[in-house]
Backbone bond lengths (Angstrom), bond angles and torsions (degrees), N, CA, C in turn:
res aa  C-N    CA-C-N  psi(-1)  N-CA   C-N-CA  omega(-1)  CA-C   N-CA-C  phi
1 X - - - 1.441 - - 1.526 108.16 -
2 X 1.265 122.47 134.36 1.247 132.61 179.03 1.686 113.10 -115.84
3 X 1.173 136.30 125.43 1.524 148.43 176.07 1.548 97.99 -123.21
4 X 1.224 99.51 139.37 1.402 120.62 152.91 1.696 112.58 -111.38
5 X 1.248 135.94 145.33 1.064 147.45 -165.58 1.366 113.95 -124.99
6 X 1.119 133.63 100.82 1.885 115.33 -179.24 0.994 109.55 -100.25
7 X 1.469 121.28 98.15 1.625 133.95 127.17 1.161 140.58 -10.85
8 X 1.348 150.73 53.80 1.669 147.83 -158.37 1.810 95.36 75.02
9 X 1.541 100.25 -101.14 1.510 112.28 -162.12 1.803 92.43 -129.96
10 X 1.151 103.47 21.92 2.047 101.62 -179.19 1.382 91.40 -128.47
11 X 1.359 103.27 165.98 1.607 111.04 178.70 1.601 98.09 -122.68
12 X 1.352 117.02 170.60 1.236 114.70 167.70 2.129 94.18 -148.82
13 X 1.478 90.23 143.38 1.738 100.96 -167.34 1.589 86.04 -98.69
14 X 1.125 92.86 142.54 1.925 109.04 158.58 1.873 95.47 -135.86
15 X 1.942 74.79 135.09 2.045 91.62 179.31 1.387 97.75 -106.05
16 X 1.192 143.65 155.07 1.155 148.77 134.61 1.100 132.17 -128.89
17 X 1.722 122.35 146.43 1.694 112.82 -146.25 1.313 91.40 -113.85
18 X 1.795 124.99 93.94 0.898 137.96 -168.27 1.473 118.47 -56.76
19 X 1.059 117.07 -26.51 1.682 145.31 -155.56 1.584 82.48 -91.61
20 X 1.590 130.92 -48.05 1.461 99.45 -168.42 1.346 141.01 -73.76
21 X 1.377 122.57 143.05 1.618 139.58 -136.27 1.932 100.39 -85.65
22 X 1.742 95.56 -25.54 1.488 85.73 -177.02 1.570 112.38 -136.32
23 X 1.607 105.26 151.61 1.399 106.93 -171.95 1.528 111.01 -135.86
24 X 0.919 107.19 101.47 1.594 131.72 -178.17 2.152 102.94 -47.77
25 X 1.919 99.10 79.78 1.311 88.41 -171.94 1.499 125.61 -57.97
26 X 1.665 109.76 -16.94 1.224 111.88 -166.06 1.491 102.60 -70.99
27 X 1.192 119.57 -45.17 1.515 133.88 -171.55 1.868 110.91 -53.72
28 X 1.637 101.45 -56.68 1.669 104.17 168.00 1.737 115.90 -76.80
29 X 1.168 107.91 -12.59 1.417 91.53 159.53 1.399 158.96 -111.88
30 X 2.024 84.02 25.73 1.959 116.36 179.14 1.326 94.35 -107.32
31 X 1.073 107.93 178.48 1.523 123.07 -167.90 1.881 76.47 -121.31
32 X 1.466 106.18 151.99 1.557 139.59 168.25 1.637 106.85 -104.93
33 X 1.554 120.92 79.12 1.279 79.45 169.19 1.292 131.16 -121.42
34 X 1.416 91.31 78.09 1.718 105.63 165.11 1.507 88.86 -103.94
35 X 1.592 140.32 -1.87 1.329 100.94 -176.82 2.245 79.51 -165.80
36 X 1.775 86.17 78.23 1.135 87.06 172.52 1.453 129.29 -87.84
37 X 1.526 112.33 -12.90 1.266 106.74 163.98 1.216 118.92 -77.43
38 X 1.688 144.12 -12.12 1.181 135.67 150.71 1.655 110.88 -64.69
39 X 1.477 128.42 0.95 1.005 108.82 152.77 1.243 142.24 -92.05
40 X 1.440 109.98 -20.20 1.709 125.43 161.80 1.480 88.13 -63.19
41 X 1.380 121.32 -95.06 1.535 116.76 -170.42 1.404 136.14 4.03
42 X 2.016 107.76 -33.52 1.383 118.38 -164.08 1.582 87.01 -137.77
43 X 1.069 156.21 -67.11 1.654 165.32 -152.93 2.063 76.19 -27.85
44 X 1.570 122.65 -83.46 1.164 111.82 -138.24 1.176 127.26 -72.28
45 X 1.633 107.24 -10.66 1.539 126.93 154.05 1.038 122.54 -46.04
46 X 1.460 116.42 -63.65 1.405 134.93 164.25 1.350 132.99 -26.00
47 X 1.989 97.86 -40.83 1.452 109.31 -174.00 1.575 95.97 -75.32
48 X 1.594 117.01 -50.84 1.466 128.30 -168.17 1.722 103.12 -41.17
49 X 1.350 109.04 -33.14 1.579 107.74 -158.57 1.638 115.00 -99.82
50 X 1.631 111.44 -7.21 1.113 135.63 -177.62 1.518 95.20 -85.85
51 X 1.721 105.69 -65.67 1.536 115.13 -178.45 1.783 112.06 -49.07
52 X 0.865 100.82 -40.22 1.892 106.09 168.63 1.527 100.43 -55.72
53 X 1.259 122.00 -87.08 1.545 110.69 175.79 1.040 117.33 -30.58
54 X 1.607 151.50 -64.60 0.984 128.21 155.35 1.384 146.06 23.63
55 X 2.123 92.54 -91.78 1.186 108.40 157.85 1.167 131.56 -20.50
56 X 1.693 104.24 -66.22 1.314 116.99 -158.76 1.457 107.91 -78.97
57 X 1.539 107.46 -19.79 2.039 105.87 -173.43 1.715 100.69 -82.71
58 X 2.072 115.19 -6.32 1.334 120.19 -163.37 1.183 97.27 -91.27
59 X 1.527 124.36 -23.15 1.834 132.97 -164.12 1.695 91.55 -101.13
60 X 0.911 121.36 -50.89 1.658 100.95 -178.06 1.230 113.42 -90.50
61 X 1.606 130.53 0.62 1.658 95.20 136.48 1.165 140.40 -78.64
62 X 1.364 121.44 -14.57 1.511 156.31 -144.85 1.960 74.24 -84.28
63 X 1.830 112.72 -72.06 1.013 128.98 -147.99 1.905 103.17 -53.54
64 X 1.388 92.89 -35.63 1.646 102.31 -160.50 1.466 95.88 -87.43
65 X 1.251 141.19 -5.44 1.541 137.09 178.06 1.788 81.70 -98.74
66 X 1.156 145.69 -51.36 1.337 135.48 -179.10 1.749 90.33 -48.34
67 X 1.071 156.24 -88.38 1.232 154.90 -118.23 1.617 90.80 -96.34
68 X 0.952 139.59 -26.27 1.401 125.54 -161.68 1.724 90.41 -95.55
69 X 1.329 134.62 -49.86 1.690 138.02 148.11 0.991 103.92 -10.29
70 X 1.649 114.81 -67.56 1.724 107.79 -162.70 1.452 118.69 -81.79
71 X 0.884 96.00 -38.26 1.898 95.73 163.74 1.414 122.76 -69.91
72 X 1.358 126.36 -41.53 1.358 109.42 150.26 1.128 128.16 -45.86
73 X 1.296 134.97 -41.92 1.956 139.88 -175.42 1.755 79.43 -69.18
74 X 1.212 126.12 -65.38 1.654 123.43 -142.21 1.472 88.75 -59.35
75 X 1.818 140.16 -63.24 0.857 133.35 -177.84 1.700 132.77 -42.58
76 X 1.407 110.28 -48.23 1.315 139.59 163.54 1.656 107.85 -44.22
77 X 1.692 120.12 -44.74 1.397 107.05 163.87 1.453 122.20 -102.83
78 X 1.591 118.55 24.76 1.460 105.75 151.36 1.390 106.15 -92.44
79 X 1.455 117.69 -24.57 1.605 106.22 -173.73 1.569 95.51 -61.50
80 X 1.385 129.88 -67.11 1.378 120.50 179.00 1.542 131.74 -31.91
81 X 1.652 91.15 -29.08 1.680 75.06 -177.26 1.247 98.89 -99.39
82 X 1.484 151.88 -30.88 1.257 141.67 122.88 1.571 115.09 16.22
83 X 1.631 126.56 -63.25 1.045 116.27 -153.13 1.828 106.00 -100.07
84 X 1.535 86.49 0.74 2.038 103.07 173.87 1.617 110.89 -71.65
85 X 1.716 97.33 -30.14 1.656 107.60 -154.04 1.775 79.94 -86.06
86 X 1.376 116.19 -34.73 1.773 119.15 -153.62 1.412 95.24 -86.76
87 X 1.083 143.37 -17.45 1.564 139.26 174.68 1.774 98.20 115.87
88 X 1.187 125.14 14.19 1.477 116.10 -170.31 1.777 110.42 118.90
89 X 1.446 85.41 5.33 1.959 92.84 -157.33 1.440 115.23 -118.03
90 X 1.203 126.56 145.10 1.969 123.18 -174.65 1.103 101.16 -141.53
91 X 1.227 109.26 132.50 1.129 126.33 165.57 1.707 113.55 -59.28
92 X 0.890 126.11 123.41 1.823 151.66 160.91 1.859 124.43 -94.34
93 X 1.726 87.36 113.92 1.732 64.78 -168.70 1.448 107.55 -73.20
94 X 1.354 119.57 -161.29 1.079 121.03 -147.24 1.880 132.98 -9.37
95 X 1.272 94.20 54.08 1.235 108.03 174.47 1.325 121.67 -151.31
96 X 1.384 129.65 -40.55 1.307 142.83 141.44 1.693 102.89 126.60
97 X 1.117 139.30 -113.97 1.088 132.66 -142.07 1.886 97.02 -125.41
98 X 1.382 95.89 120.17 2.141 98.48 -179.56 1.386 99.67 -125.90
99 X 1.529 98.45 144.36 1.266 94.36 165.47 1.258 128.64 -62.89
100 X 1.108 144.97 154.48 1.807 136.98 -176.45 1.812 110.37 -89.13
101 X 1.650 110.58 112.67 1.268 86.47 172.35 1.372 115.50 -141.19
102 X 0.881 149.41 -155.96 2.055 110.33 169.66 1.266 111.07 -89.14
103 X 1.280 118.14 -7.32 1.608 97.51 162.87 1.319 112.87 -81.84
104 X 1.801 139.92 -26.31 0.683 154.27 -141.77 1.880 85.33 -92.46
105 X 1.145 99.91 -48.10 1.670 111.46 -172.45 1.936 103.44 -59.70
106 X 1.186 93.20 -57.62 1.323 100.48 167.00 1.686 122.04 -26.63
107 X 1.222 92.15 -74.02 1.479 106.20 178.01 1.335 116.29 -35.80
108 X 1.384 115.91 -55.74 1.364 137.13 -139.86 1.607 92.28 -89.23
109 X 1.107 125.43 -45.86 1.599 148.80 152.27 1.915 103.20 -16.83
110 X 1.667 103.63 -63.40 0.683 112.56 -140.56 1.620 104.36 -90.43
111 X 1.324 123.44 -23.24 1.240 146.86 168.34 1.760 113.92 -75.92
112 X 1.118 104.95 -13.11 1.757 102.93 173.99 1.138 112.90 -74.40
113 X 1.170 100.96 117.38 1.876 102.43 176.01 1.332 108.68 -71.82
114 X 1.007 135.46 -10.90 1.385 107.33 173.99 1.524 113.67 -83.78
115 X 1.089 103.28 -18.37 1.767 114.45 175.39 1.530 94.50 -70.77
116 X 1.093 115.04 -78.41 1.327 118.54 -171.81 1.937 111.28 -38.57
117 X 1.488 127.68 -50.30 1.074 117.27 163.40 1.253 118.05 -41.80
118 X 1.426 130.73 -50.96 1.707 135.44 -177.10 1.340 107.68 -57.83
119 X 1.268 109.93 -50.99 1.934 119.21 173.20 1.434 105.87 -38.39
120 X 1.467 110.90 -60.80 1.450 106.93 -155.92 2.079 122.89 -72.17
121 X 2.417 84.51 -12.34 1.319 92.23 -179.52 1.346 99.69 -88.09
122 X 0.932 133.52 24.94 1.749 134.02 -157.97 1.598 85.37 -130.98
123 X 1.472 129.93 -46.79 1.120 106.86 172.82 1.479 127.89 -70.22
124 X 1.548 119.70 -24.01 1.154 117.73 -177.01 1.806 119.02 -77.13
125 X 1.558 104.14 -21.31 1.091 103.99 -175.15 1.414 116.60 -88.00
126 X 1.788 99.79 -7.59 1.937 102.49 167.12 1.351 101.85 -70.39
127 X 1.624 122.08 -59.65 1.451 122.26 -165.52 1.486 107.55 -61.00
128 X 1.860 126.87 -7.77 1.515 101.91 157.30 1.029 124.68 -94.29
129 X 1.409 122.37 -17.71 1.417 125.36 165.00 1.874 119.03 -50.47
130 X 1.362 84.94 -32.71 1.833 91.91 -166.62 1.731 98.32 -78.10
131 X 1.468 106.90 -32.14 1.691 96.71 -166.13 1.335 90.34 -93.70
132 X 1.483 149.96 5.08 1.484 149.75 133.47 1.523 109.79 -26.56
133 X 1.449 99.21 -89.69 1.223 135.60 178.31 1.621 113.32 -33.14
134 X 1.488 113.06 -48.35 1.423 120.97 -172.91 1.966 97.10 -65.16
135 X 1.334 100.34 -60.71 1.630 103.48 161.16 1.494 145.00 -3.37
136 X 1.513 81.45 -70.67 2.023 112.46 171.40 1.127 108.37 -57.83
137 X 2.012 122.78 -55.30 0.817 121.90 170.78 1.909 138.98 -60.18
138 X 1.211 97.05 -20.45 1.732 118.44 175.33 1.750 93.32 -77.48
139 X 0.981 118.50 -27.16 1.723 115.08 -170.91 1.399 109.21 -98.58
140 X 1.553 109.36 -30.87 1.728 105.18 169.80 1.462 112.00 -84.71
141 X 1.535 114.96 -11.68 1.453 114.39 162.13 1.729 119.82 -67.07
142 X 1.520 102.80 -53.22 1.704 111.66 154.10 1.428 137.93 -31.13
143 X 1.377 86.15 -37.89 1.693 84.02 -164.70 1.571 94.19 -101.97
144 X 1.305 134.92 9.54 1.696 126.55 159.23 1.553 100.18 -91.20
145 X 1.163 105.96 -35.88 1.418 92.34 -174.00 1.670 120.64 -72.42
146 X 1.349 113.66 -17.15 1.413 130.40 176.97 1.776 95.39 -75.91
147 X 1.098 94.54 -32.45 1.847 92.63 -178.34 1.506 121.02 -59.02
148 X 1.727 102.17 -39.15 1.640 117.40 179.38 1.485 106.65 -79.06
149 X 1.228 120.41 -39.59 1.845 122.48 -172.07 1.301 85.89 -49.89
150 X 1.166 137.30 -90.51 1.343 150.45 -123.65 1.286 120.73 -75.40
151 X 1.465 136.44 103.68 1.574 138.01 -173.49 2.199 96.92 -56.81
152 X 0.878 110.70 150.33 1.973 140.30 173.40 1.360 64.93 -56.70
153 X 1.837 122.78 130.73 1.251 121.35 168.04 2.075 86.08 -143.22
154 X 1.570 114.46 166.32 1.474 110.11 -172.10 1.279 104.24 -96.86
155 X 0.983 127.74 123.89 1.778 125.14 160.81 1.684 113.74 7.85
156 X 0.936 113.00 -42.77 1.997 124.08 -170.48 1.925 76.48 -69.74
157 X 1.377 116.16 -82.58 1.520 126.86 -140.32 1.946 113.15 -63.52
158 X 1.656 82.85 -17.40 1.534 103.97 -178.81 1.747 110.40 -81.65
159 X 1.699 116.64 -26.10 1.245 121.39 168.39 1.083 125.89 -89.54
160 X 2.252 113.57 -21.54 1.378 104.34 173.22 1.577 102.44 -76.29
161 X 1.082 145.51 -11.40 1.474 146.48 -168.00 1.562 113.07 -101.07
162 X 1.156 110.23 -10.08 1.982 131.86 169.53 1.621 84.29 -60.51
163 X 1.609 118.67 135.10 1.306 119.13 163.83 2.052 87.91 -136.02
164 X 1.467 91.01 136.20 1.872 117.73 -161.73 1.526 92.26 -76.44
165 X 1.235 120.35 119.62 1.290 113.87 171.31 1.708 103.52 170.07
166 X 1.612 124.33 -179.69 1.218 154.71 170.35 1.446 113.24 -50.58
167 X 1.546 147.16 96.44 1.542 151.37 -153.75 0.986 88.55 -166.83
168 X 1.501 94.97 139.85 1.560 111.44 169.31 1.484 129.23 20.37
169 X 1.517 103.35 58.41 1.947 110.16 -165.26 1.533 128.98 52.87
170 X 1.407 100.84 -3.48 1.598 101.34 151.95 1.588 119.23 -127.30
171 X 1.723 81.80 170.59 1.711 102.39 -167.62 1.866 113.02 -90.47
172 X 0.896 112.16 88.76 2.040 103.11 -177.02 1.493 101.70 -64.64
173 X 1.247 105.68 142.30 1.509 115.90 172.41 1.762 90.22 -141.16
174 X 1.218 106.39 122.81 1.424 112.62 147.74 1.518 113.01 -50.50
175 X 1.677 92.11 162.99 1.632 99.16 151.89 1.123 129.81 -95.43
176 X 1.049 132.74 132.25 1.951 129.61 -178.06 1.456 102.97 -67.81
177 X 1.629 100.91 143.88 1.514 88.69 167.77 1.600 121.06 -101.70
Protein backbone atom coordinates (compact mmCIF):
# COMPACT_ATOMS: atom_id res chain seq x y z
CA UNK A 1 0.00 0.00 0.00
CA UNK A 2 1.28 3.31 -0.91
CA UNK A 3 -0.19 6.86 0.74
CA UNK A 4 0.95 10.06 0.11
CA UNK A 5 0.16 12.52 2.88
CA UNK A 6 0.25 16.40 2.21
CA UNK A 7 1.85 18.34 4.79
CA UNK A 8 1.37 22.31 4.26
CA UNK A 9 2.79 22.41 0.55
CA UNK A 10 5.23 18.96 1.02
CA UNK A 11 3.99 15.56 0.85
CA UNK A 12 5.28 12.76 2.78
CA UNK A 13 4.86 8.87 1.20
CA UNK A 14 4.14 5.99 3.60
CA UNK A 15 4.83 2.25 1.99
CA UNK A 16 3.42 -0.58 3.62
CA UNK A 17 4.06 -4.25 2.84
CA UNK A 18 0.61 -5.33 2.97
CA UNK A 19 1.41 -8.99 2.20
CA UNK A 20 3.46 -9.18 5.50
CA UNK A 21 2.34 -12.22 7.67
CA UNK A 22 3.85 -10.76 10.91
CA UNK A 23 3.43 -7.80 13.16
CA UNK A 24 5.54 -7.30 16.03
CA UNK A 25 2.49 -6.13 18.49
CA UNK A 26 4.83 -4.98 21.04
CA UNK A 27 6.71 -2.72 18.61
CA UNK A 28 3.19 -1.04 17.06
CA UNK A 29 1.93 -0.71 20.30
CA UNK A 30 4.85 1.68 22.09
CA UNK A 31 5.29 4.92 21.08
CA UNK A 32 9.16 5.71 19.55
CA UNK A 33 9.91 8.81 20.78
CA UNK A 34 12.75 9.61 18.91
CA UNK A 35 10.38 10.01 16.02
CA UNK A 36 7.03 10.93 17.34
CA UNK A 37 5.79 12.66 14.53
CA UNK A 38 6.24 9.52 12.41
CA UNK A 39 4.00 8.26 14.90
CA UNK A 40 0.93 10.46 14.41
CA UNK A 41 1.83 10.31 10.66
CA UNK A 42 1.33 6.33 10.71
CA UNK A 43 -0.59 5.33 14.35
CA UNK A 44 -4.12 6.25 12.50
CA UNK A 45 -3.51 4.29 9.42
CA UNK A 46 -2.52 1.57 11.35
CA UNK A 47 -5.68 1.68 13.44
CA UNK A 48 -7.84 1.83 9.97
CA UNK A 49 -5.94 -1.38 8.84
CA UNK A 50 -6.05 -3.23 12.16
CA UNK A 51 -9.88 -2.16 12.42
CA UNK A 52 -10.32 -3.83 8.86
CA UNK A 53 -8.84 -7.04 10.22
CA UNK A 54 -11.05 -6.93 12.75
CA UNK A 55 -13.88 -6.81 10.61
CA UNK A 56 -12.90 -9.51 8.74
CA UNK A 57 -11.65 -11.89 11.97
CA UNK A 58 -15.55 -10.41 13.32
CA UNK A 59 -17.37 -11.94 9.94
CA UNK A 60 -15.68 -15.26 9.96
CA UNK A 61 -16.41 -15.98 13.33
CA UNK A 62 -19.84 -14.63 13.16
CA UNK A 63 -19.91 -16.85 9.73
CA UNK A 64 -18.58 -20.16 11.35
CA UNK A 65 -21.05 -20.03 14.53
CA UNK A 66 -23.82 -19.51 11.58
CA UNK A 67 -22.63 -22.92 10.03
CA UNK A 68 -21.79 -24.81 13.09
CA UNK A 69 -25.86 -23.66 14.38
CA UNK A 70 -27.04 -25.02 11.25
CA UNK A 71 -25.51 -28.19 11.23
CA UNK A 72 -26.09 -28.81 14.66
CA UNK A 73 -30.15 -28.16 14.25
CA UNK A 74 -29.77 -30.20 10.70
CA UNK A 75 -28.01 -33.07 12.59
CA UNK A 76 -30.17 -32.91 15.78
CA UNK A 77 -33.27 -33.55 13.31
CA UNK A 78 -31.95 -36.58 11.58
CA UNK A 79 -31.23 -38.12 14.93
CA UNK A 80 -35.00 -37.40 15.66
CA UNK A 81 -36.25 -38.64 12.75
CA UNK A 82 -33.97 -41.62 13.04
CA UNK A 83 -35.36 -42.31 16.41
CA UNK A 84 -39.29 -41.97 14.85
CA UNK A 85 -38.26 -44.72 12.23
CA UNK A 86 -36.34 -46.77 15.49
CA UNK A 87 -39.40 -46.72 17.87
CA UNK A 88 -37.93 -43.75 20.07
CA UNK A 89 -34.40 -45.38 19.59
CA UNK A 90 -30.76 -44.34 17.77
CA UNK A 91 -28.37 -45.98 17.07
CA UNK A 92 -24.89 -44.79 18.97
CA UNK A 93 -21.77 -45.86 17.74
CA UNK A 94 -19.95 -47.72 19.87
CA UNK A 95 -22.69 -48.11 22.06
CA UNK A 96 -25.57 -49.42 20.16
CA UNK A 97 -29.07 -48.56 20.49
CA UNK A 98 -30.43 -45.38 23.24
CA UNK A 99 -33.37 -44.28 23.79
CA UNK A 100 -33.62 -40.56 22.40
CA UNK A 101 -34.22 -38.01 24.99
CA UNK A 102 -32.81 -34.47 25.15
CA UNK A 103 -30.32 -35.32 27.30
CA UNK A 104 -29.70 -38.30 25.38
CA UNK A 105 -29.71 -35.86 22.23
CA UNK A 106 -27.46 -33.75 24.01
CA UNK A 107 -24.95 -36.19 24.50
CA UNK A 108 -24.97 -37.60 21.21
CA UNK A 109 -24.67 -33.85 19.87
CA UNK A 110 -21.98 -33.55 21.87
CA UNK A 111 -19.74 -36.53 21.02
CA UNK A 112 -19.92 -35.95 17.14
CA UNK A 113 -16.79 -35.17 15.91
CA UNK A 114 -17.69 -33.38 13.34
CA UNK A 115 -19.49 -31.01 15.65
CA UNK A 116 -16.84 -31.06 17.91
CA UNK A 117 -14.23 -30.25 14.98
CA UNK A 118 -16.56 -27.03 14.07
CA UNK A 119 -16.64 -26.18 17.95
CA UNK A 120 -13.07 -26.14 18.28
CA UNK A 121 -12.83 -23.91 14.87
CA UNK A 122 -15.37 -21.60 16.45
CA UNK A 123 -13.21 -21.44 19.38
CA UNK A 124 -10.14 -20.52 17.66
CA UNK A 125 -11.65 -18.03 15.53
CA UNK A 126 -13.12 -16.16 18.84
CA UNK A 127 -9.56 -16.14 20.43
CA UNK A 128 -8.43 -14.36 16.99
CA UNK A 129 -10.94 -12.02 16.92
CA UNK A 130 -10.32 -11.19 20.66
CA UNK A 131 -6.40 -10.86 20.25
CA UNK A 132 -7.46 -8.53 17.01
CA UNK A 133 -9.64 -6.57 18.89
CA UNK A 134 -7.38 -6.31 22.10
CA UNK A 135 -4.84 -4.73 19.38
CA UNK A 136 -7.21 -1.98 17.89
CA UNK A 137 -7.82 -1.18 21.21
CA UNK A 138 -3.91 -0.82 22.40
CA UNK A 139 -3.68 1.48 19.13
CA UNK A 140 -6.82 3.61 19.86
CA UNK A 141 -5.28 3.87 23.32
CA UNK A 142 -1.91 5.08 21.39
CA UNK A 143 -3.08 7.25 19.24
CA UNK A 144 -4.82 9.68 22.19
CA UNK A 145 -1.96 9.52 23.91
CA UNK A 146 0.21 10.62 20.83
CA UNK A 147 -2.47 13.37 20.70
CA UNK A 148 -1.40 14.80 24.34
CA UNK A 149 2.64 14.34 23.80
CA UNK A 150 2.72 16.56 21.01
CA UNK A 151 2.64 20.61 21.28
CA UNK A 152 -0.05 22.26 17.94
CA UNK A 153 3.19 22.35 15.76
CA UNK A 154 2.80 24.06 11.73
CA UNK A 155 3.08 21.79 8.82
CA UNK A 156 6.94 23.28 8.19
CA UNK A 157 7.96 22.18 12.10
CA UNK A 158 5.88 18.95 11.82
CA UNK A 159 8.15 17.93 8.58
CA UNK A 160 11.43 19.25 10.01
CA UNK A 161 10.73 16.77 13.05
CA UNK A 162 9.36 13.78 10.43
CA UNK A 163 12.47 11.37 10.73
CA UNK A 164 12.35 8.89 7.14
CA UNK A 165 12.34 5.50 8.20
CA UNK A 166 10.47 1.98 9.37
CA UNK A 167 7.15 2.91 12.05
CA UNK A 168 4.45 1.21 12.67
CA UNK A 169 4.78 -1.18 9.33
CA UNK A 170 5.44 1.69 7.26
CA UNK A 171 8.28 3.26 5.44
CA UNK A 172 8.24 7.50 5.62
CA UNK A 173 10.08 8.99 2.87
CA UNK A 174 10.08 12.65 2.66
CA UNK A 175 9.84 14.57 -0.41
CA UNK A 176 13.09 15.91 -1.95
CA UNK A 177 13.10 19.26 -2.87
Amino acid sequence: MKLVRNIGDKAIVLLSNDLKNELDMDAVTSIDHANLYGEIATCSVLLNKVGLLRAQAESEYESAKVEFNVYKAQLATQIRRESIVNGGKVKVEDIGLVKLTESSLDDILTINPELHAMQKDLVKKKKHLAEIDSLYWALQSKDKKLTGLVPKVTPEEFLDNLVEGEINTFLIIKEKE
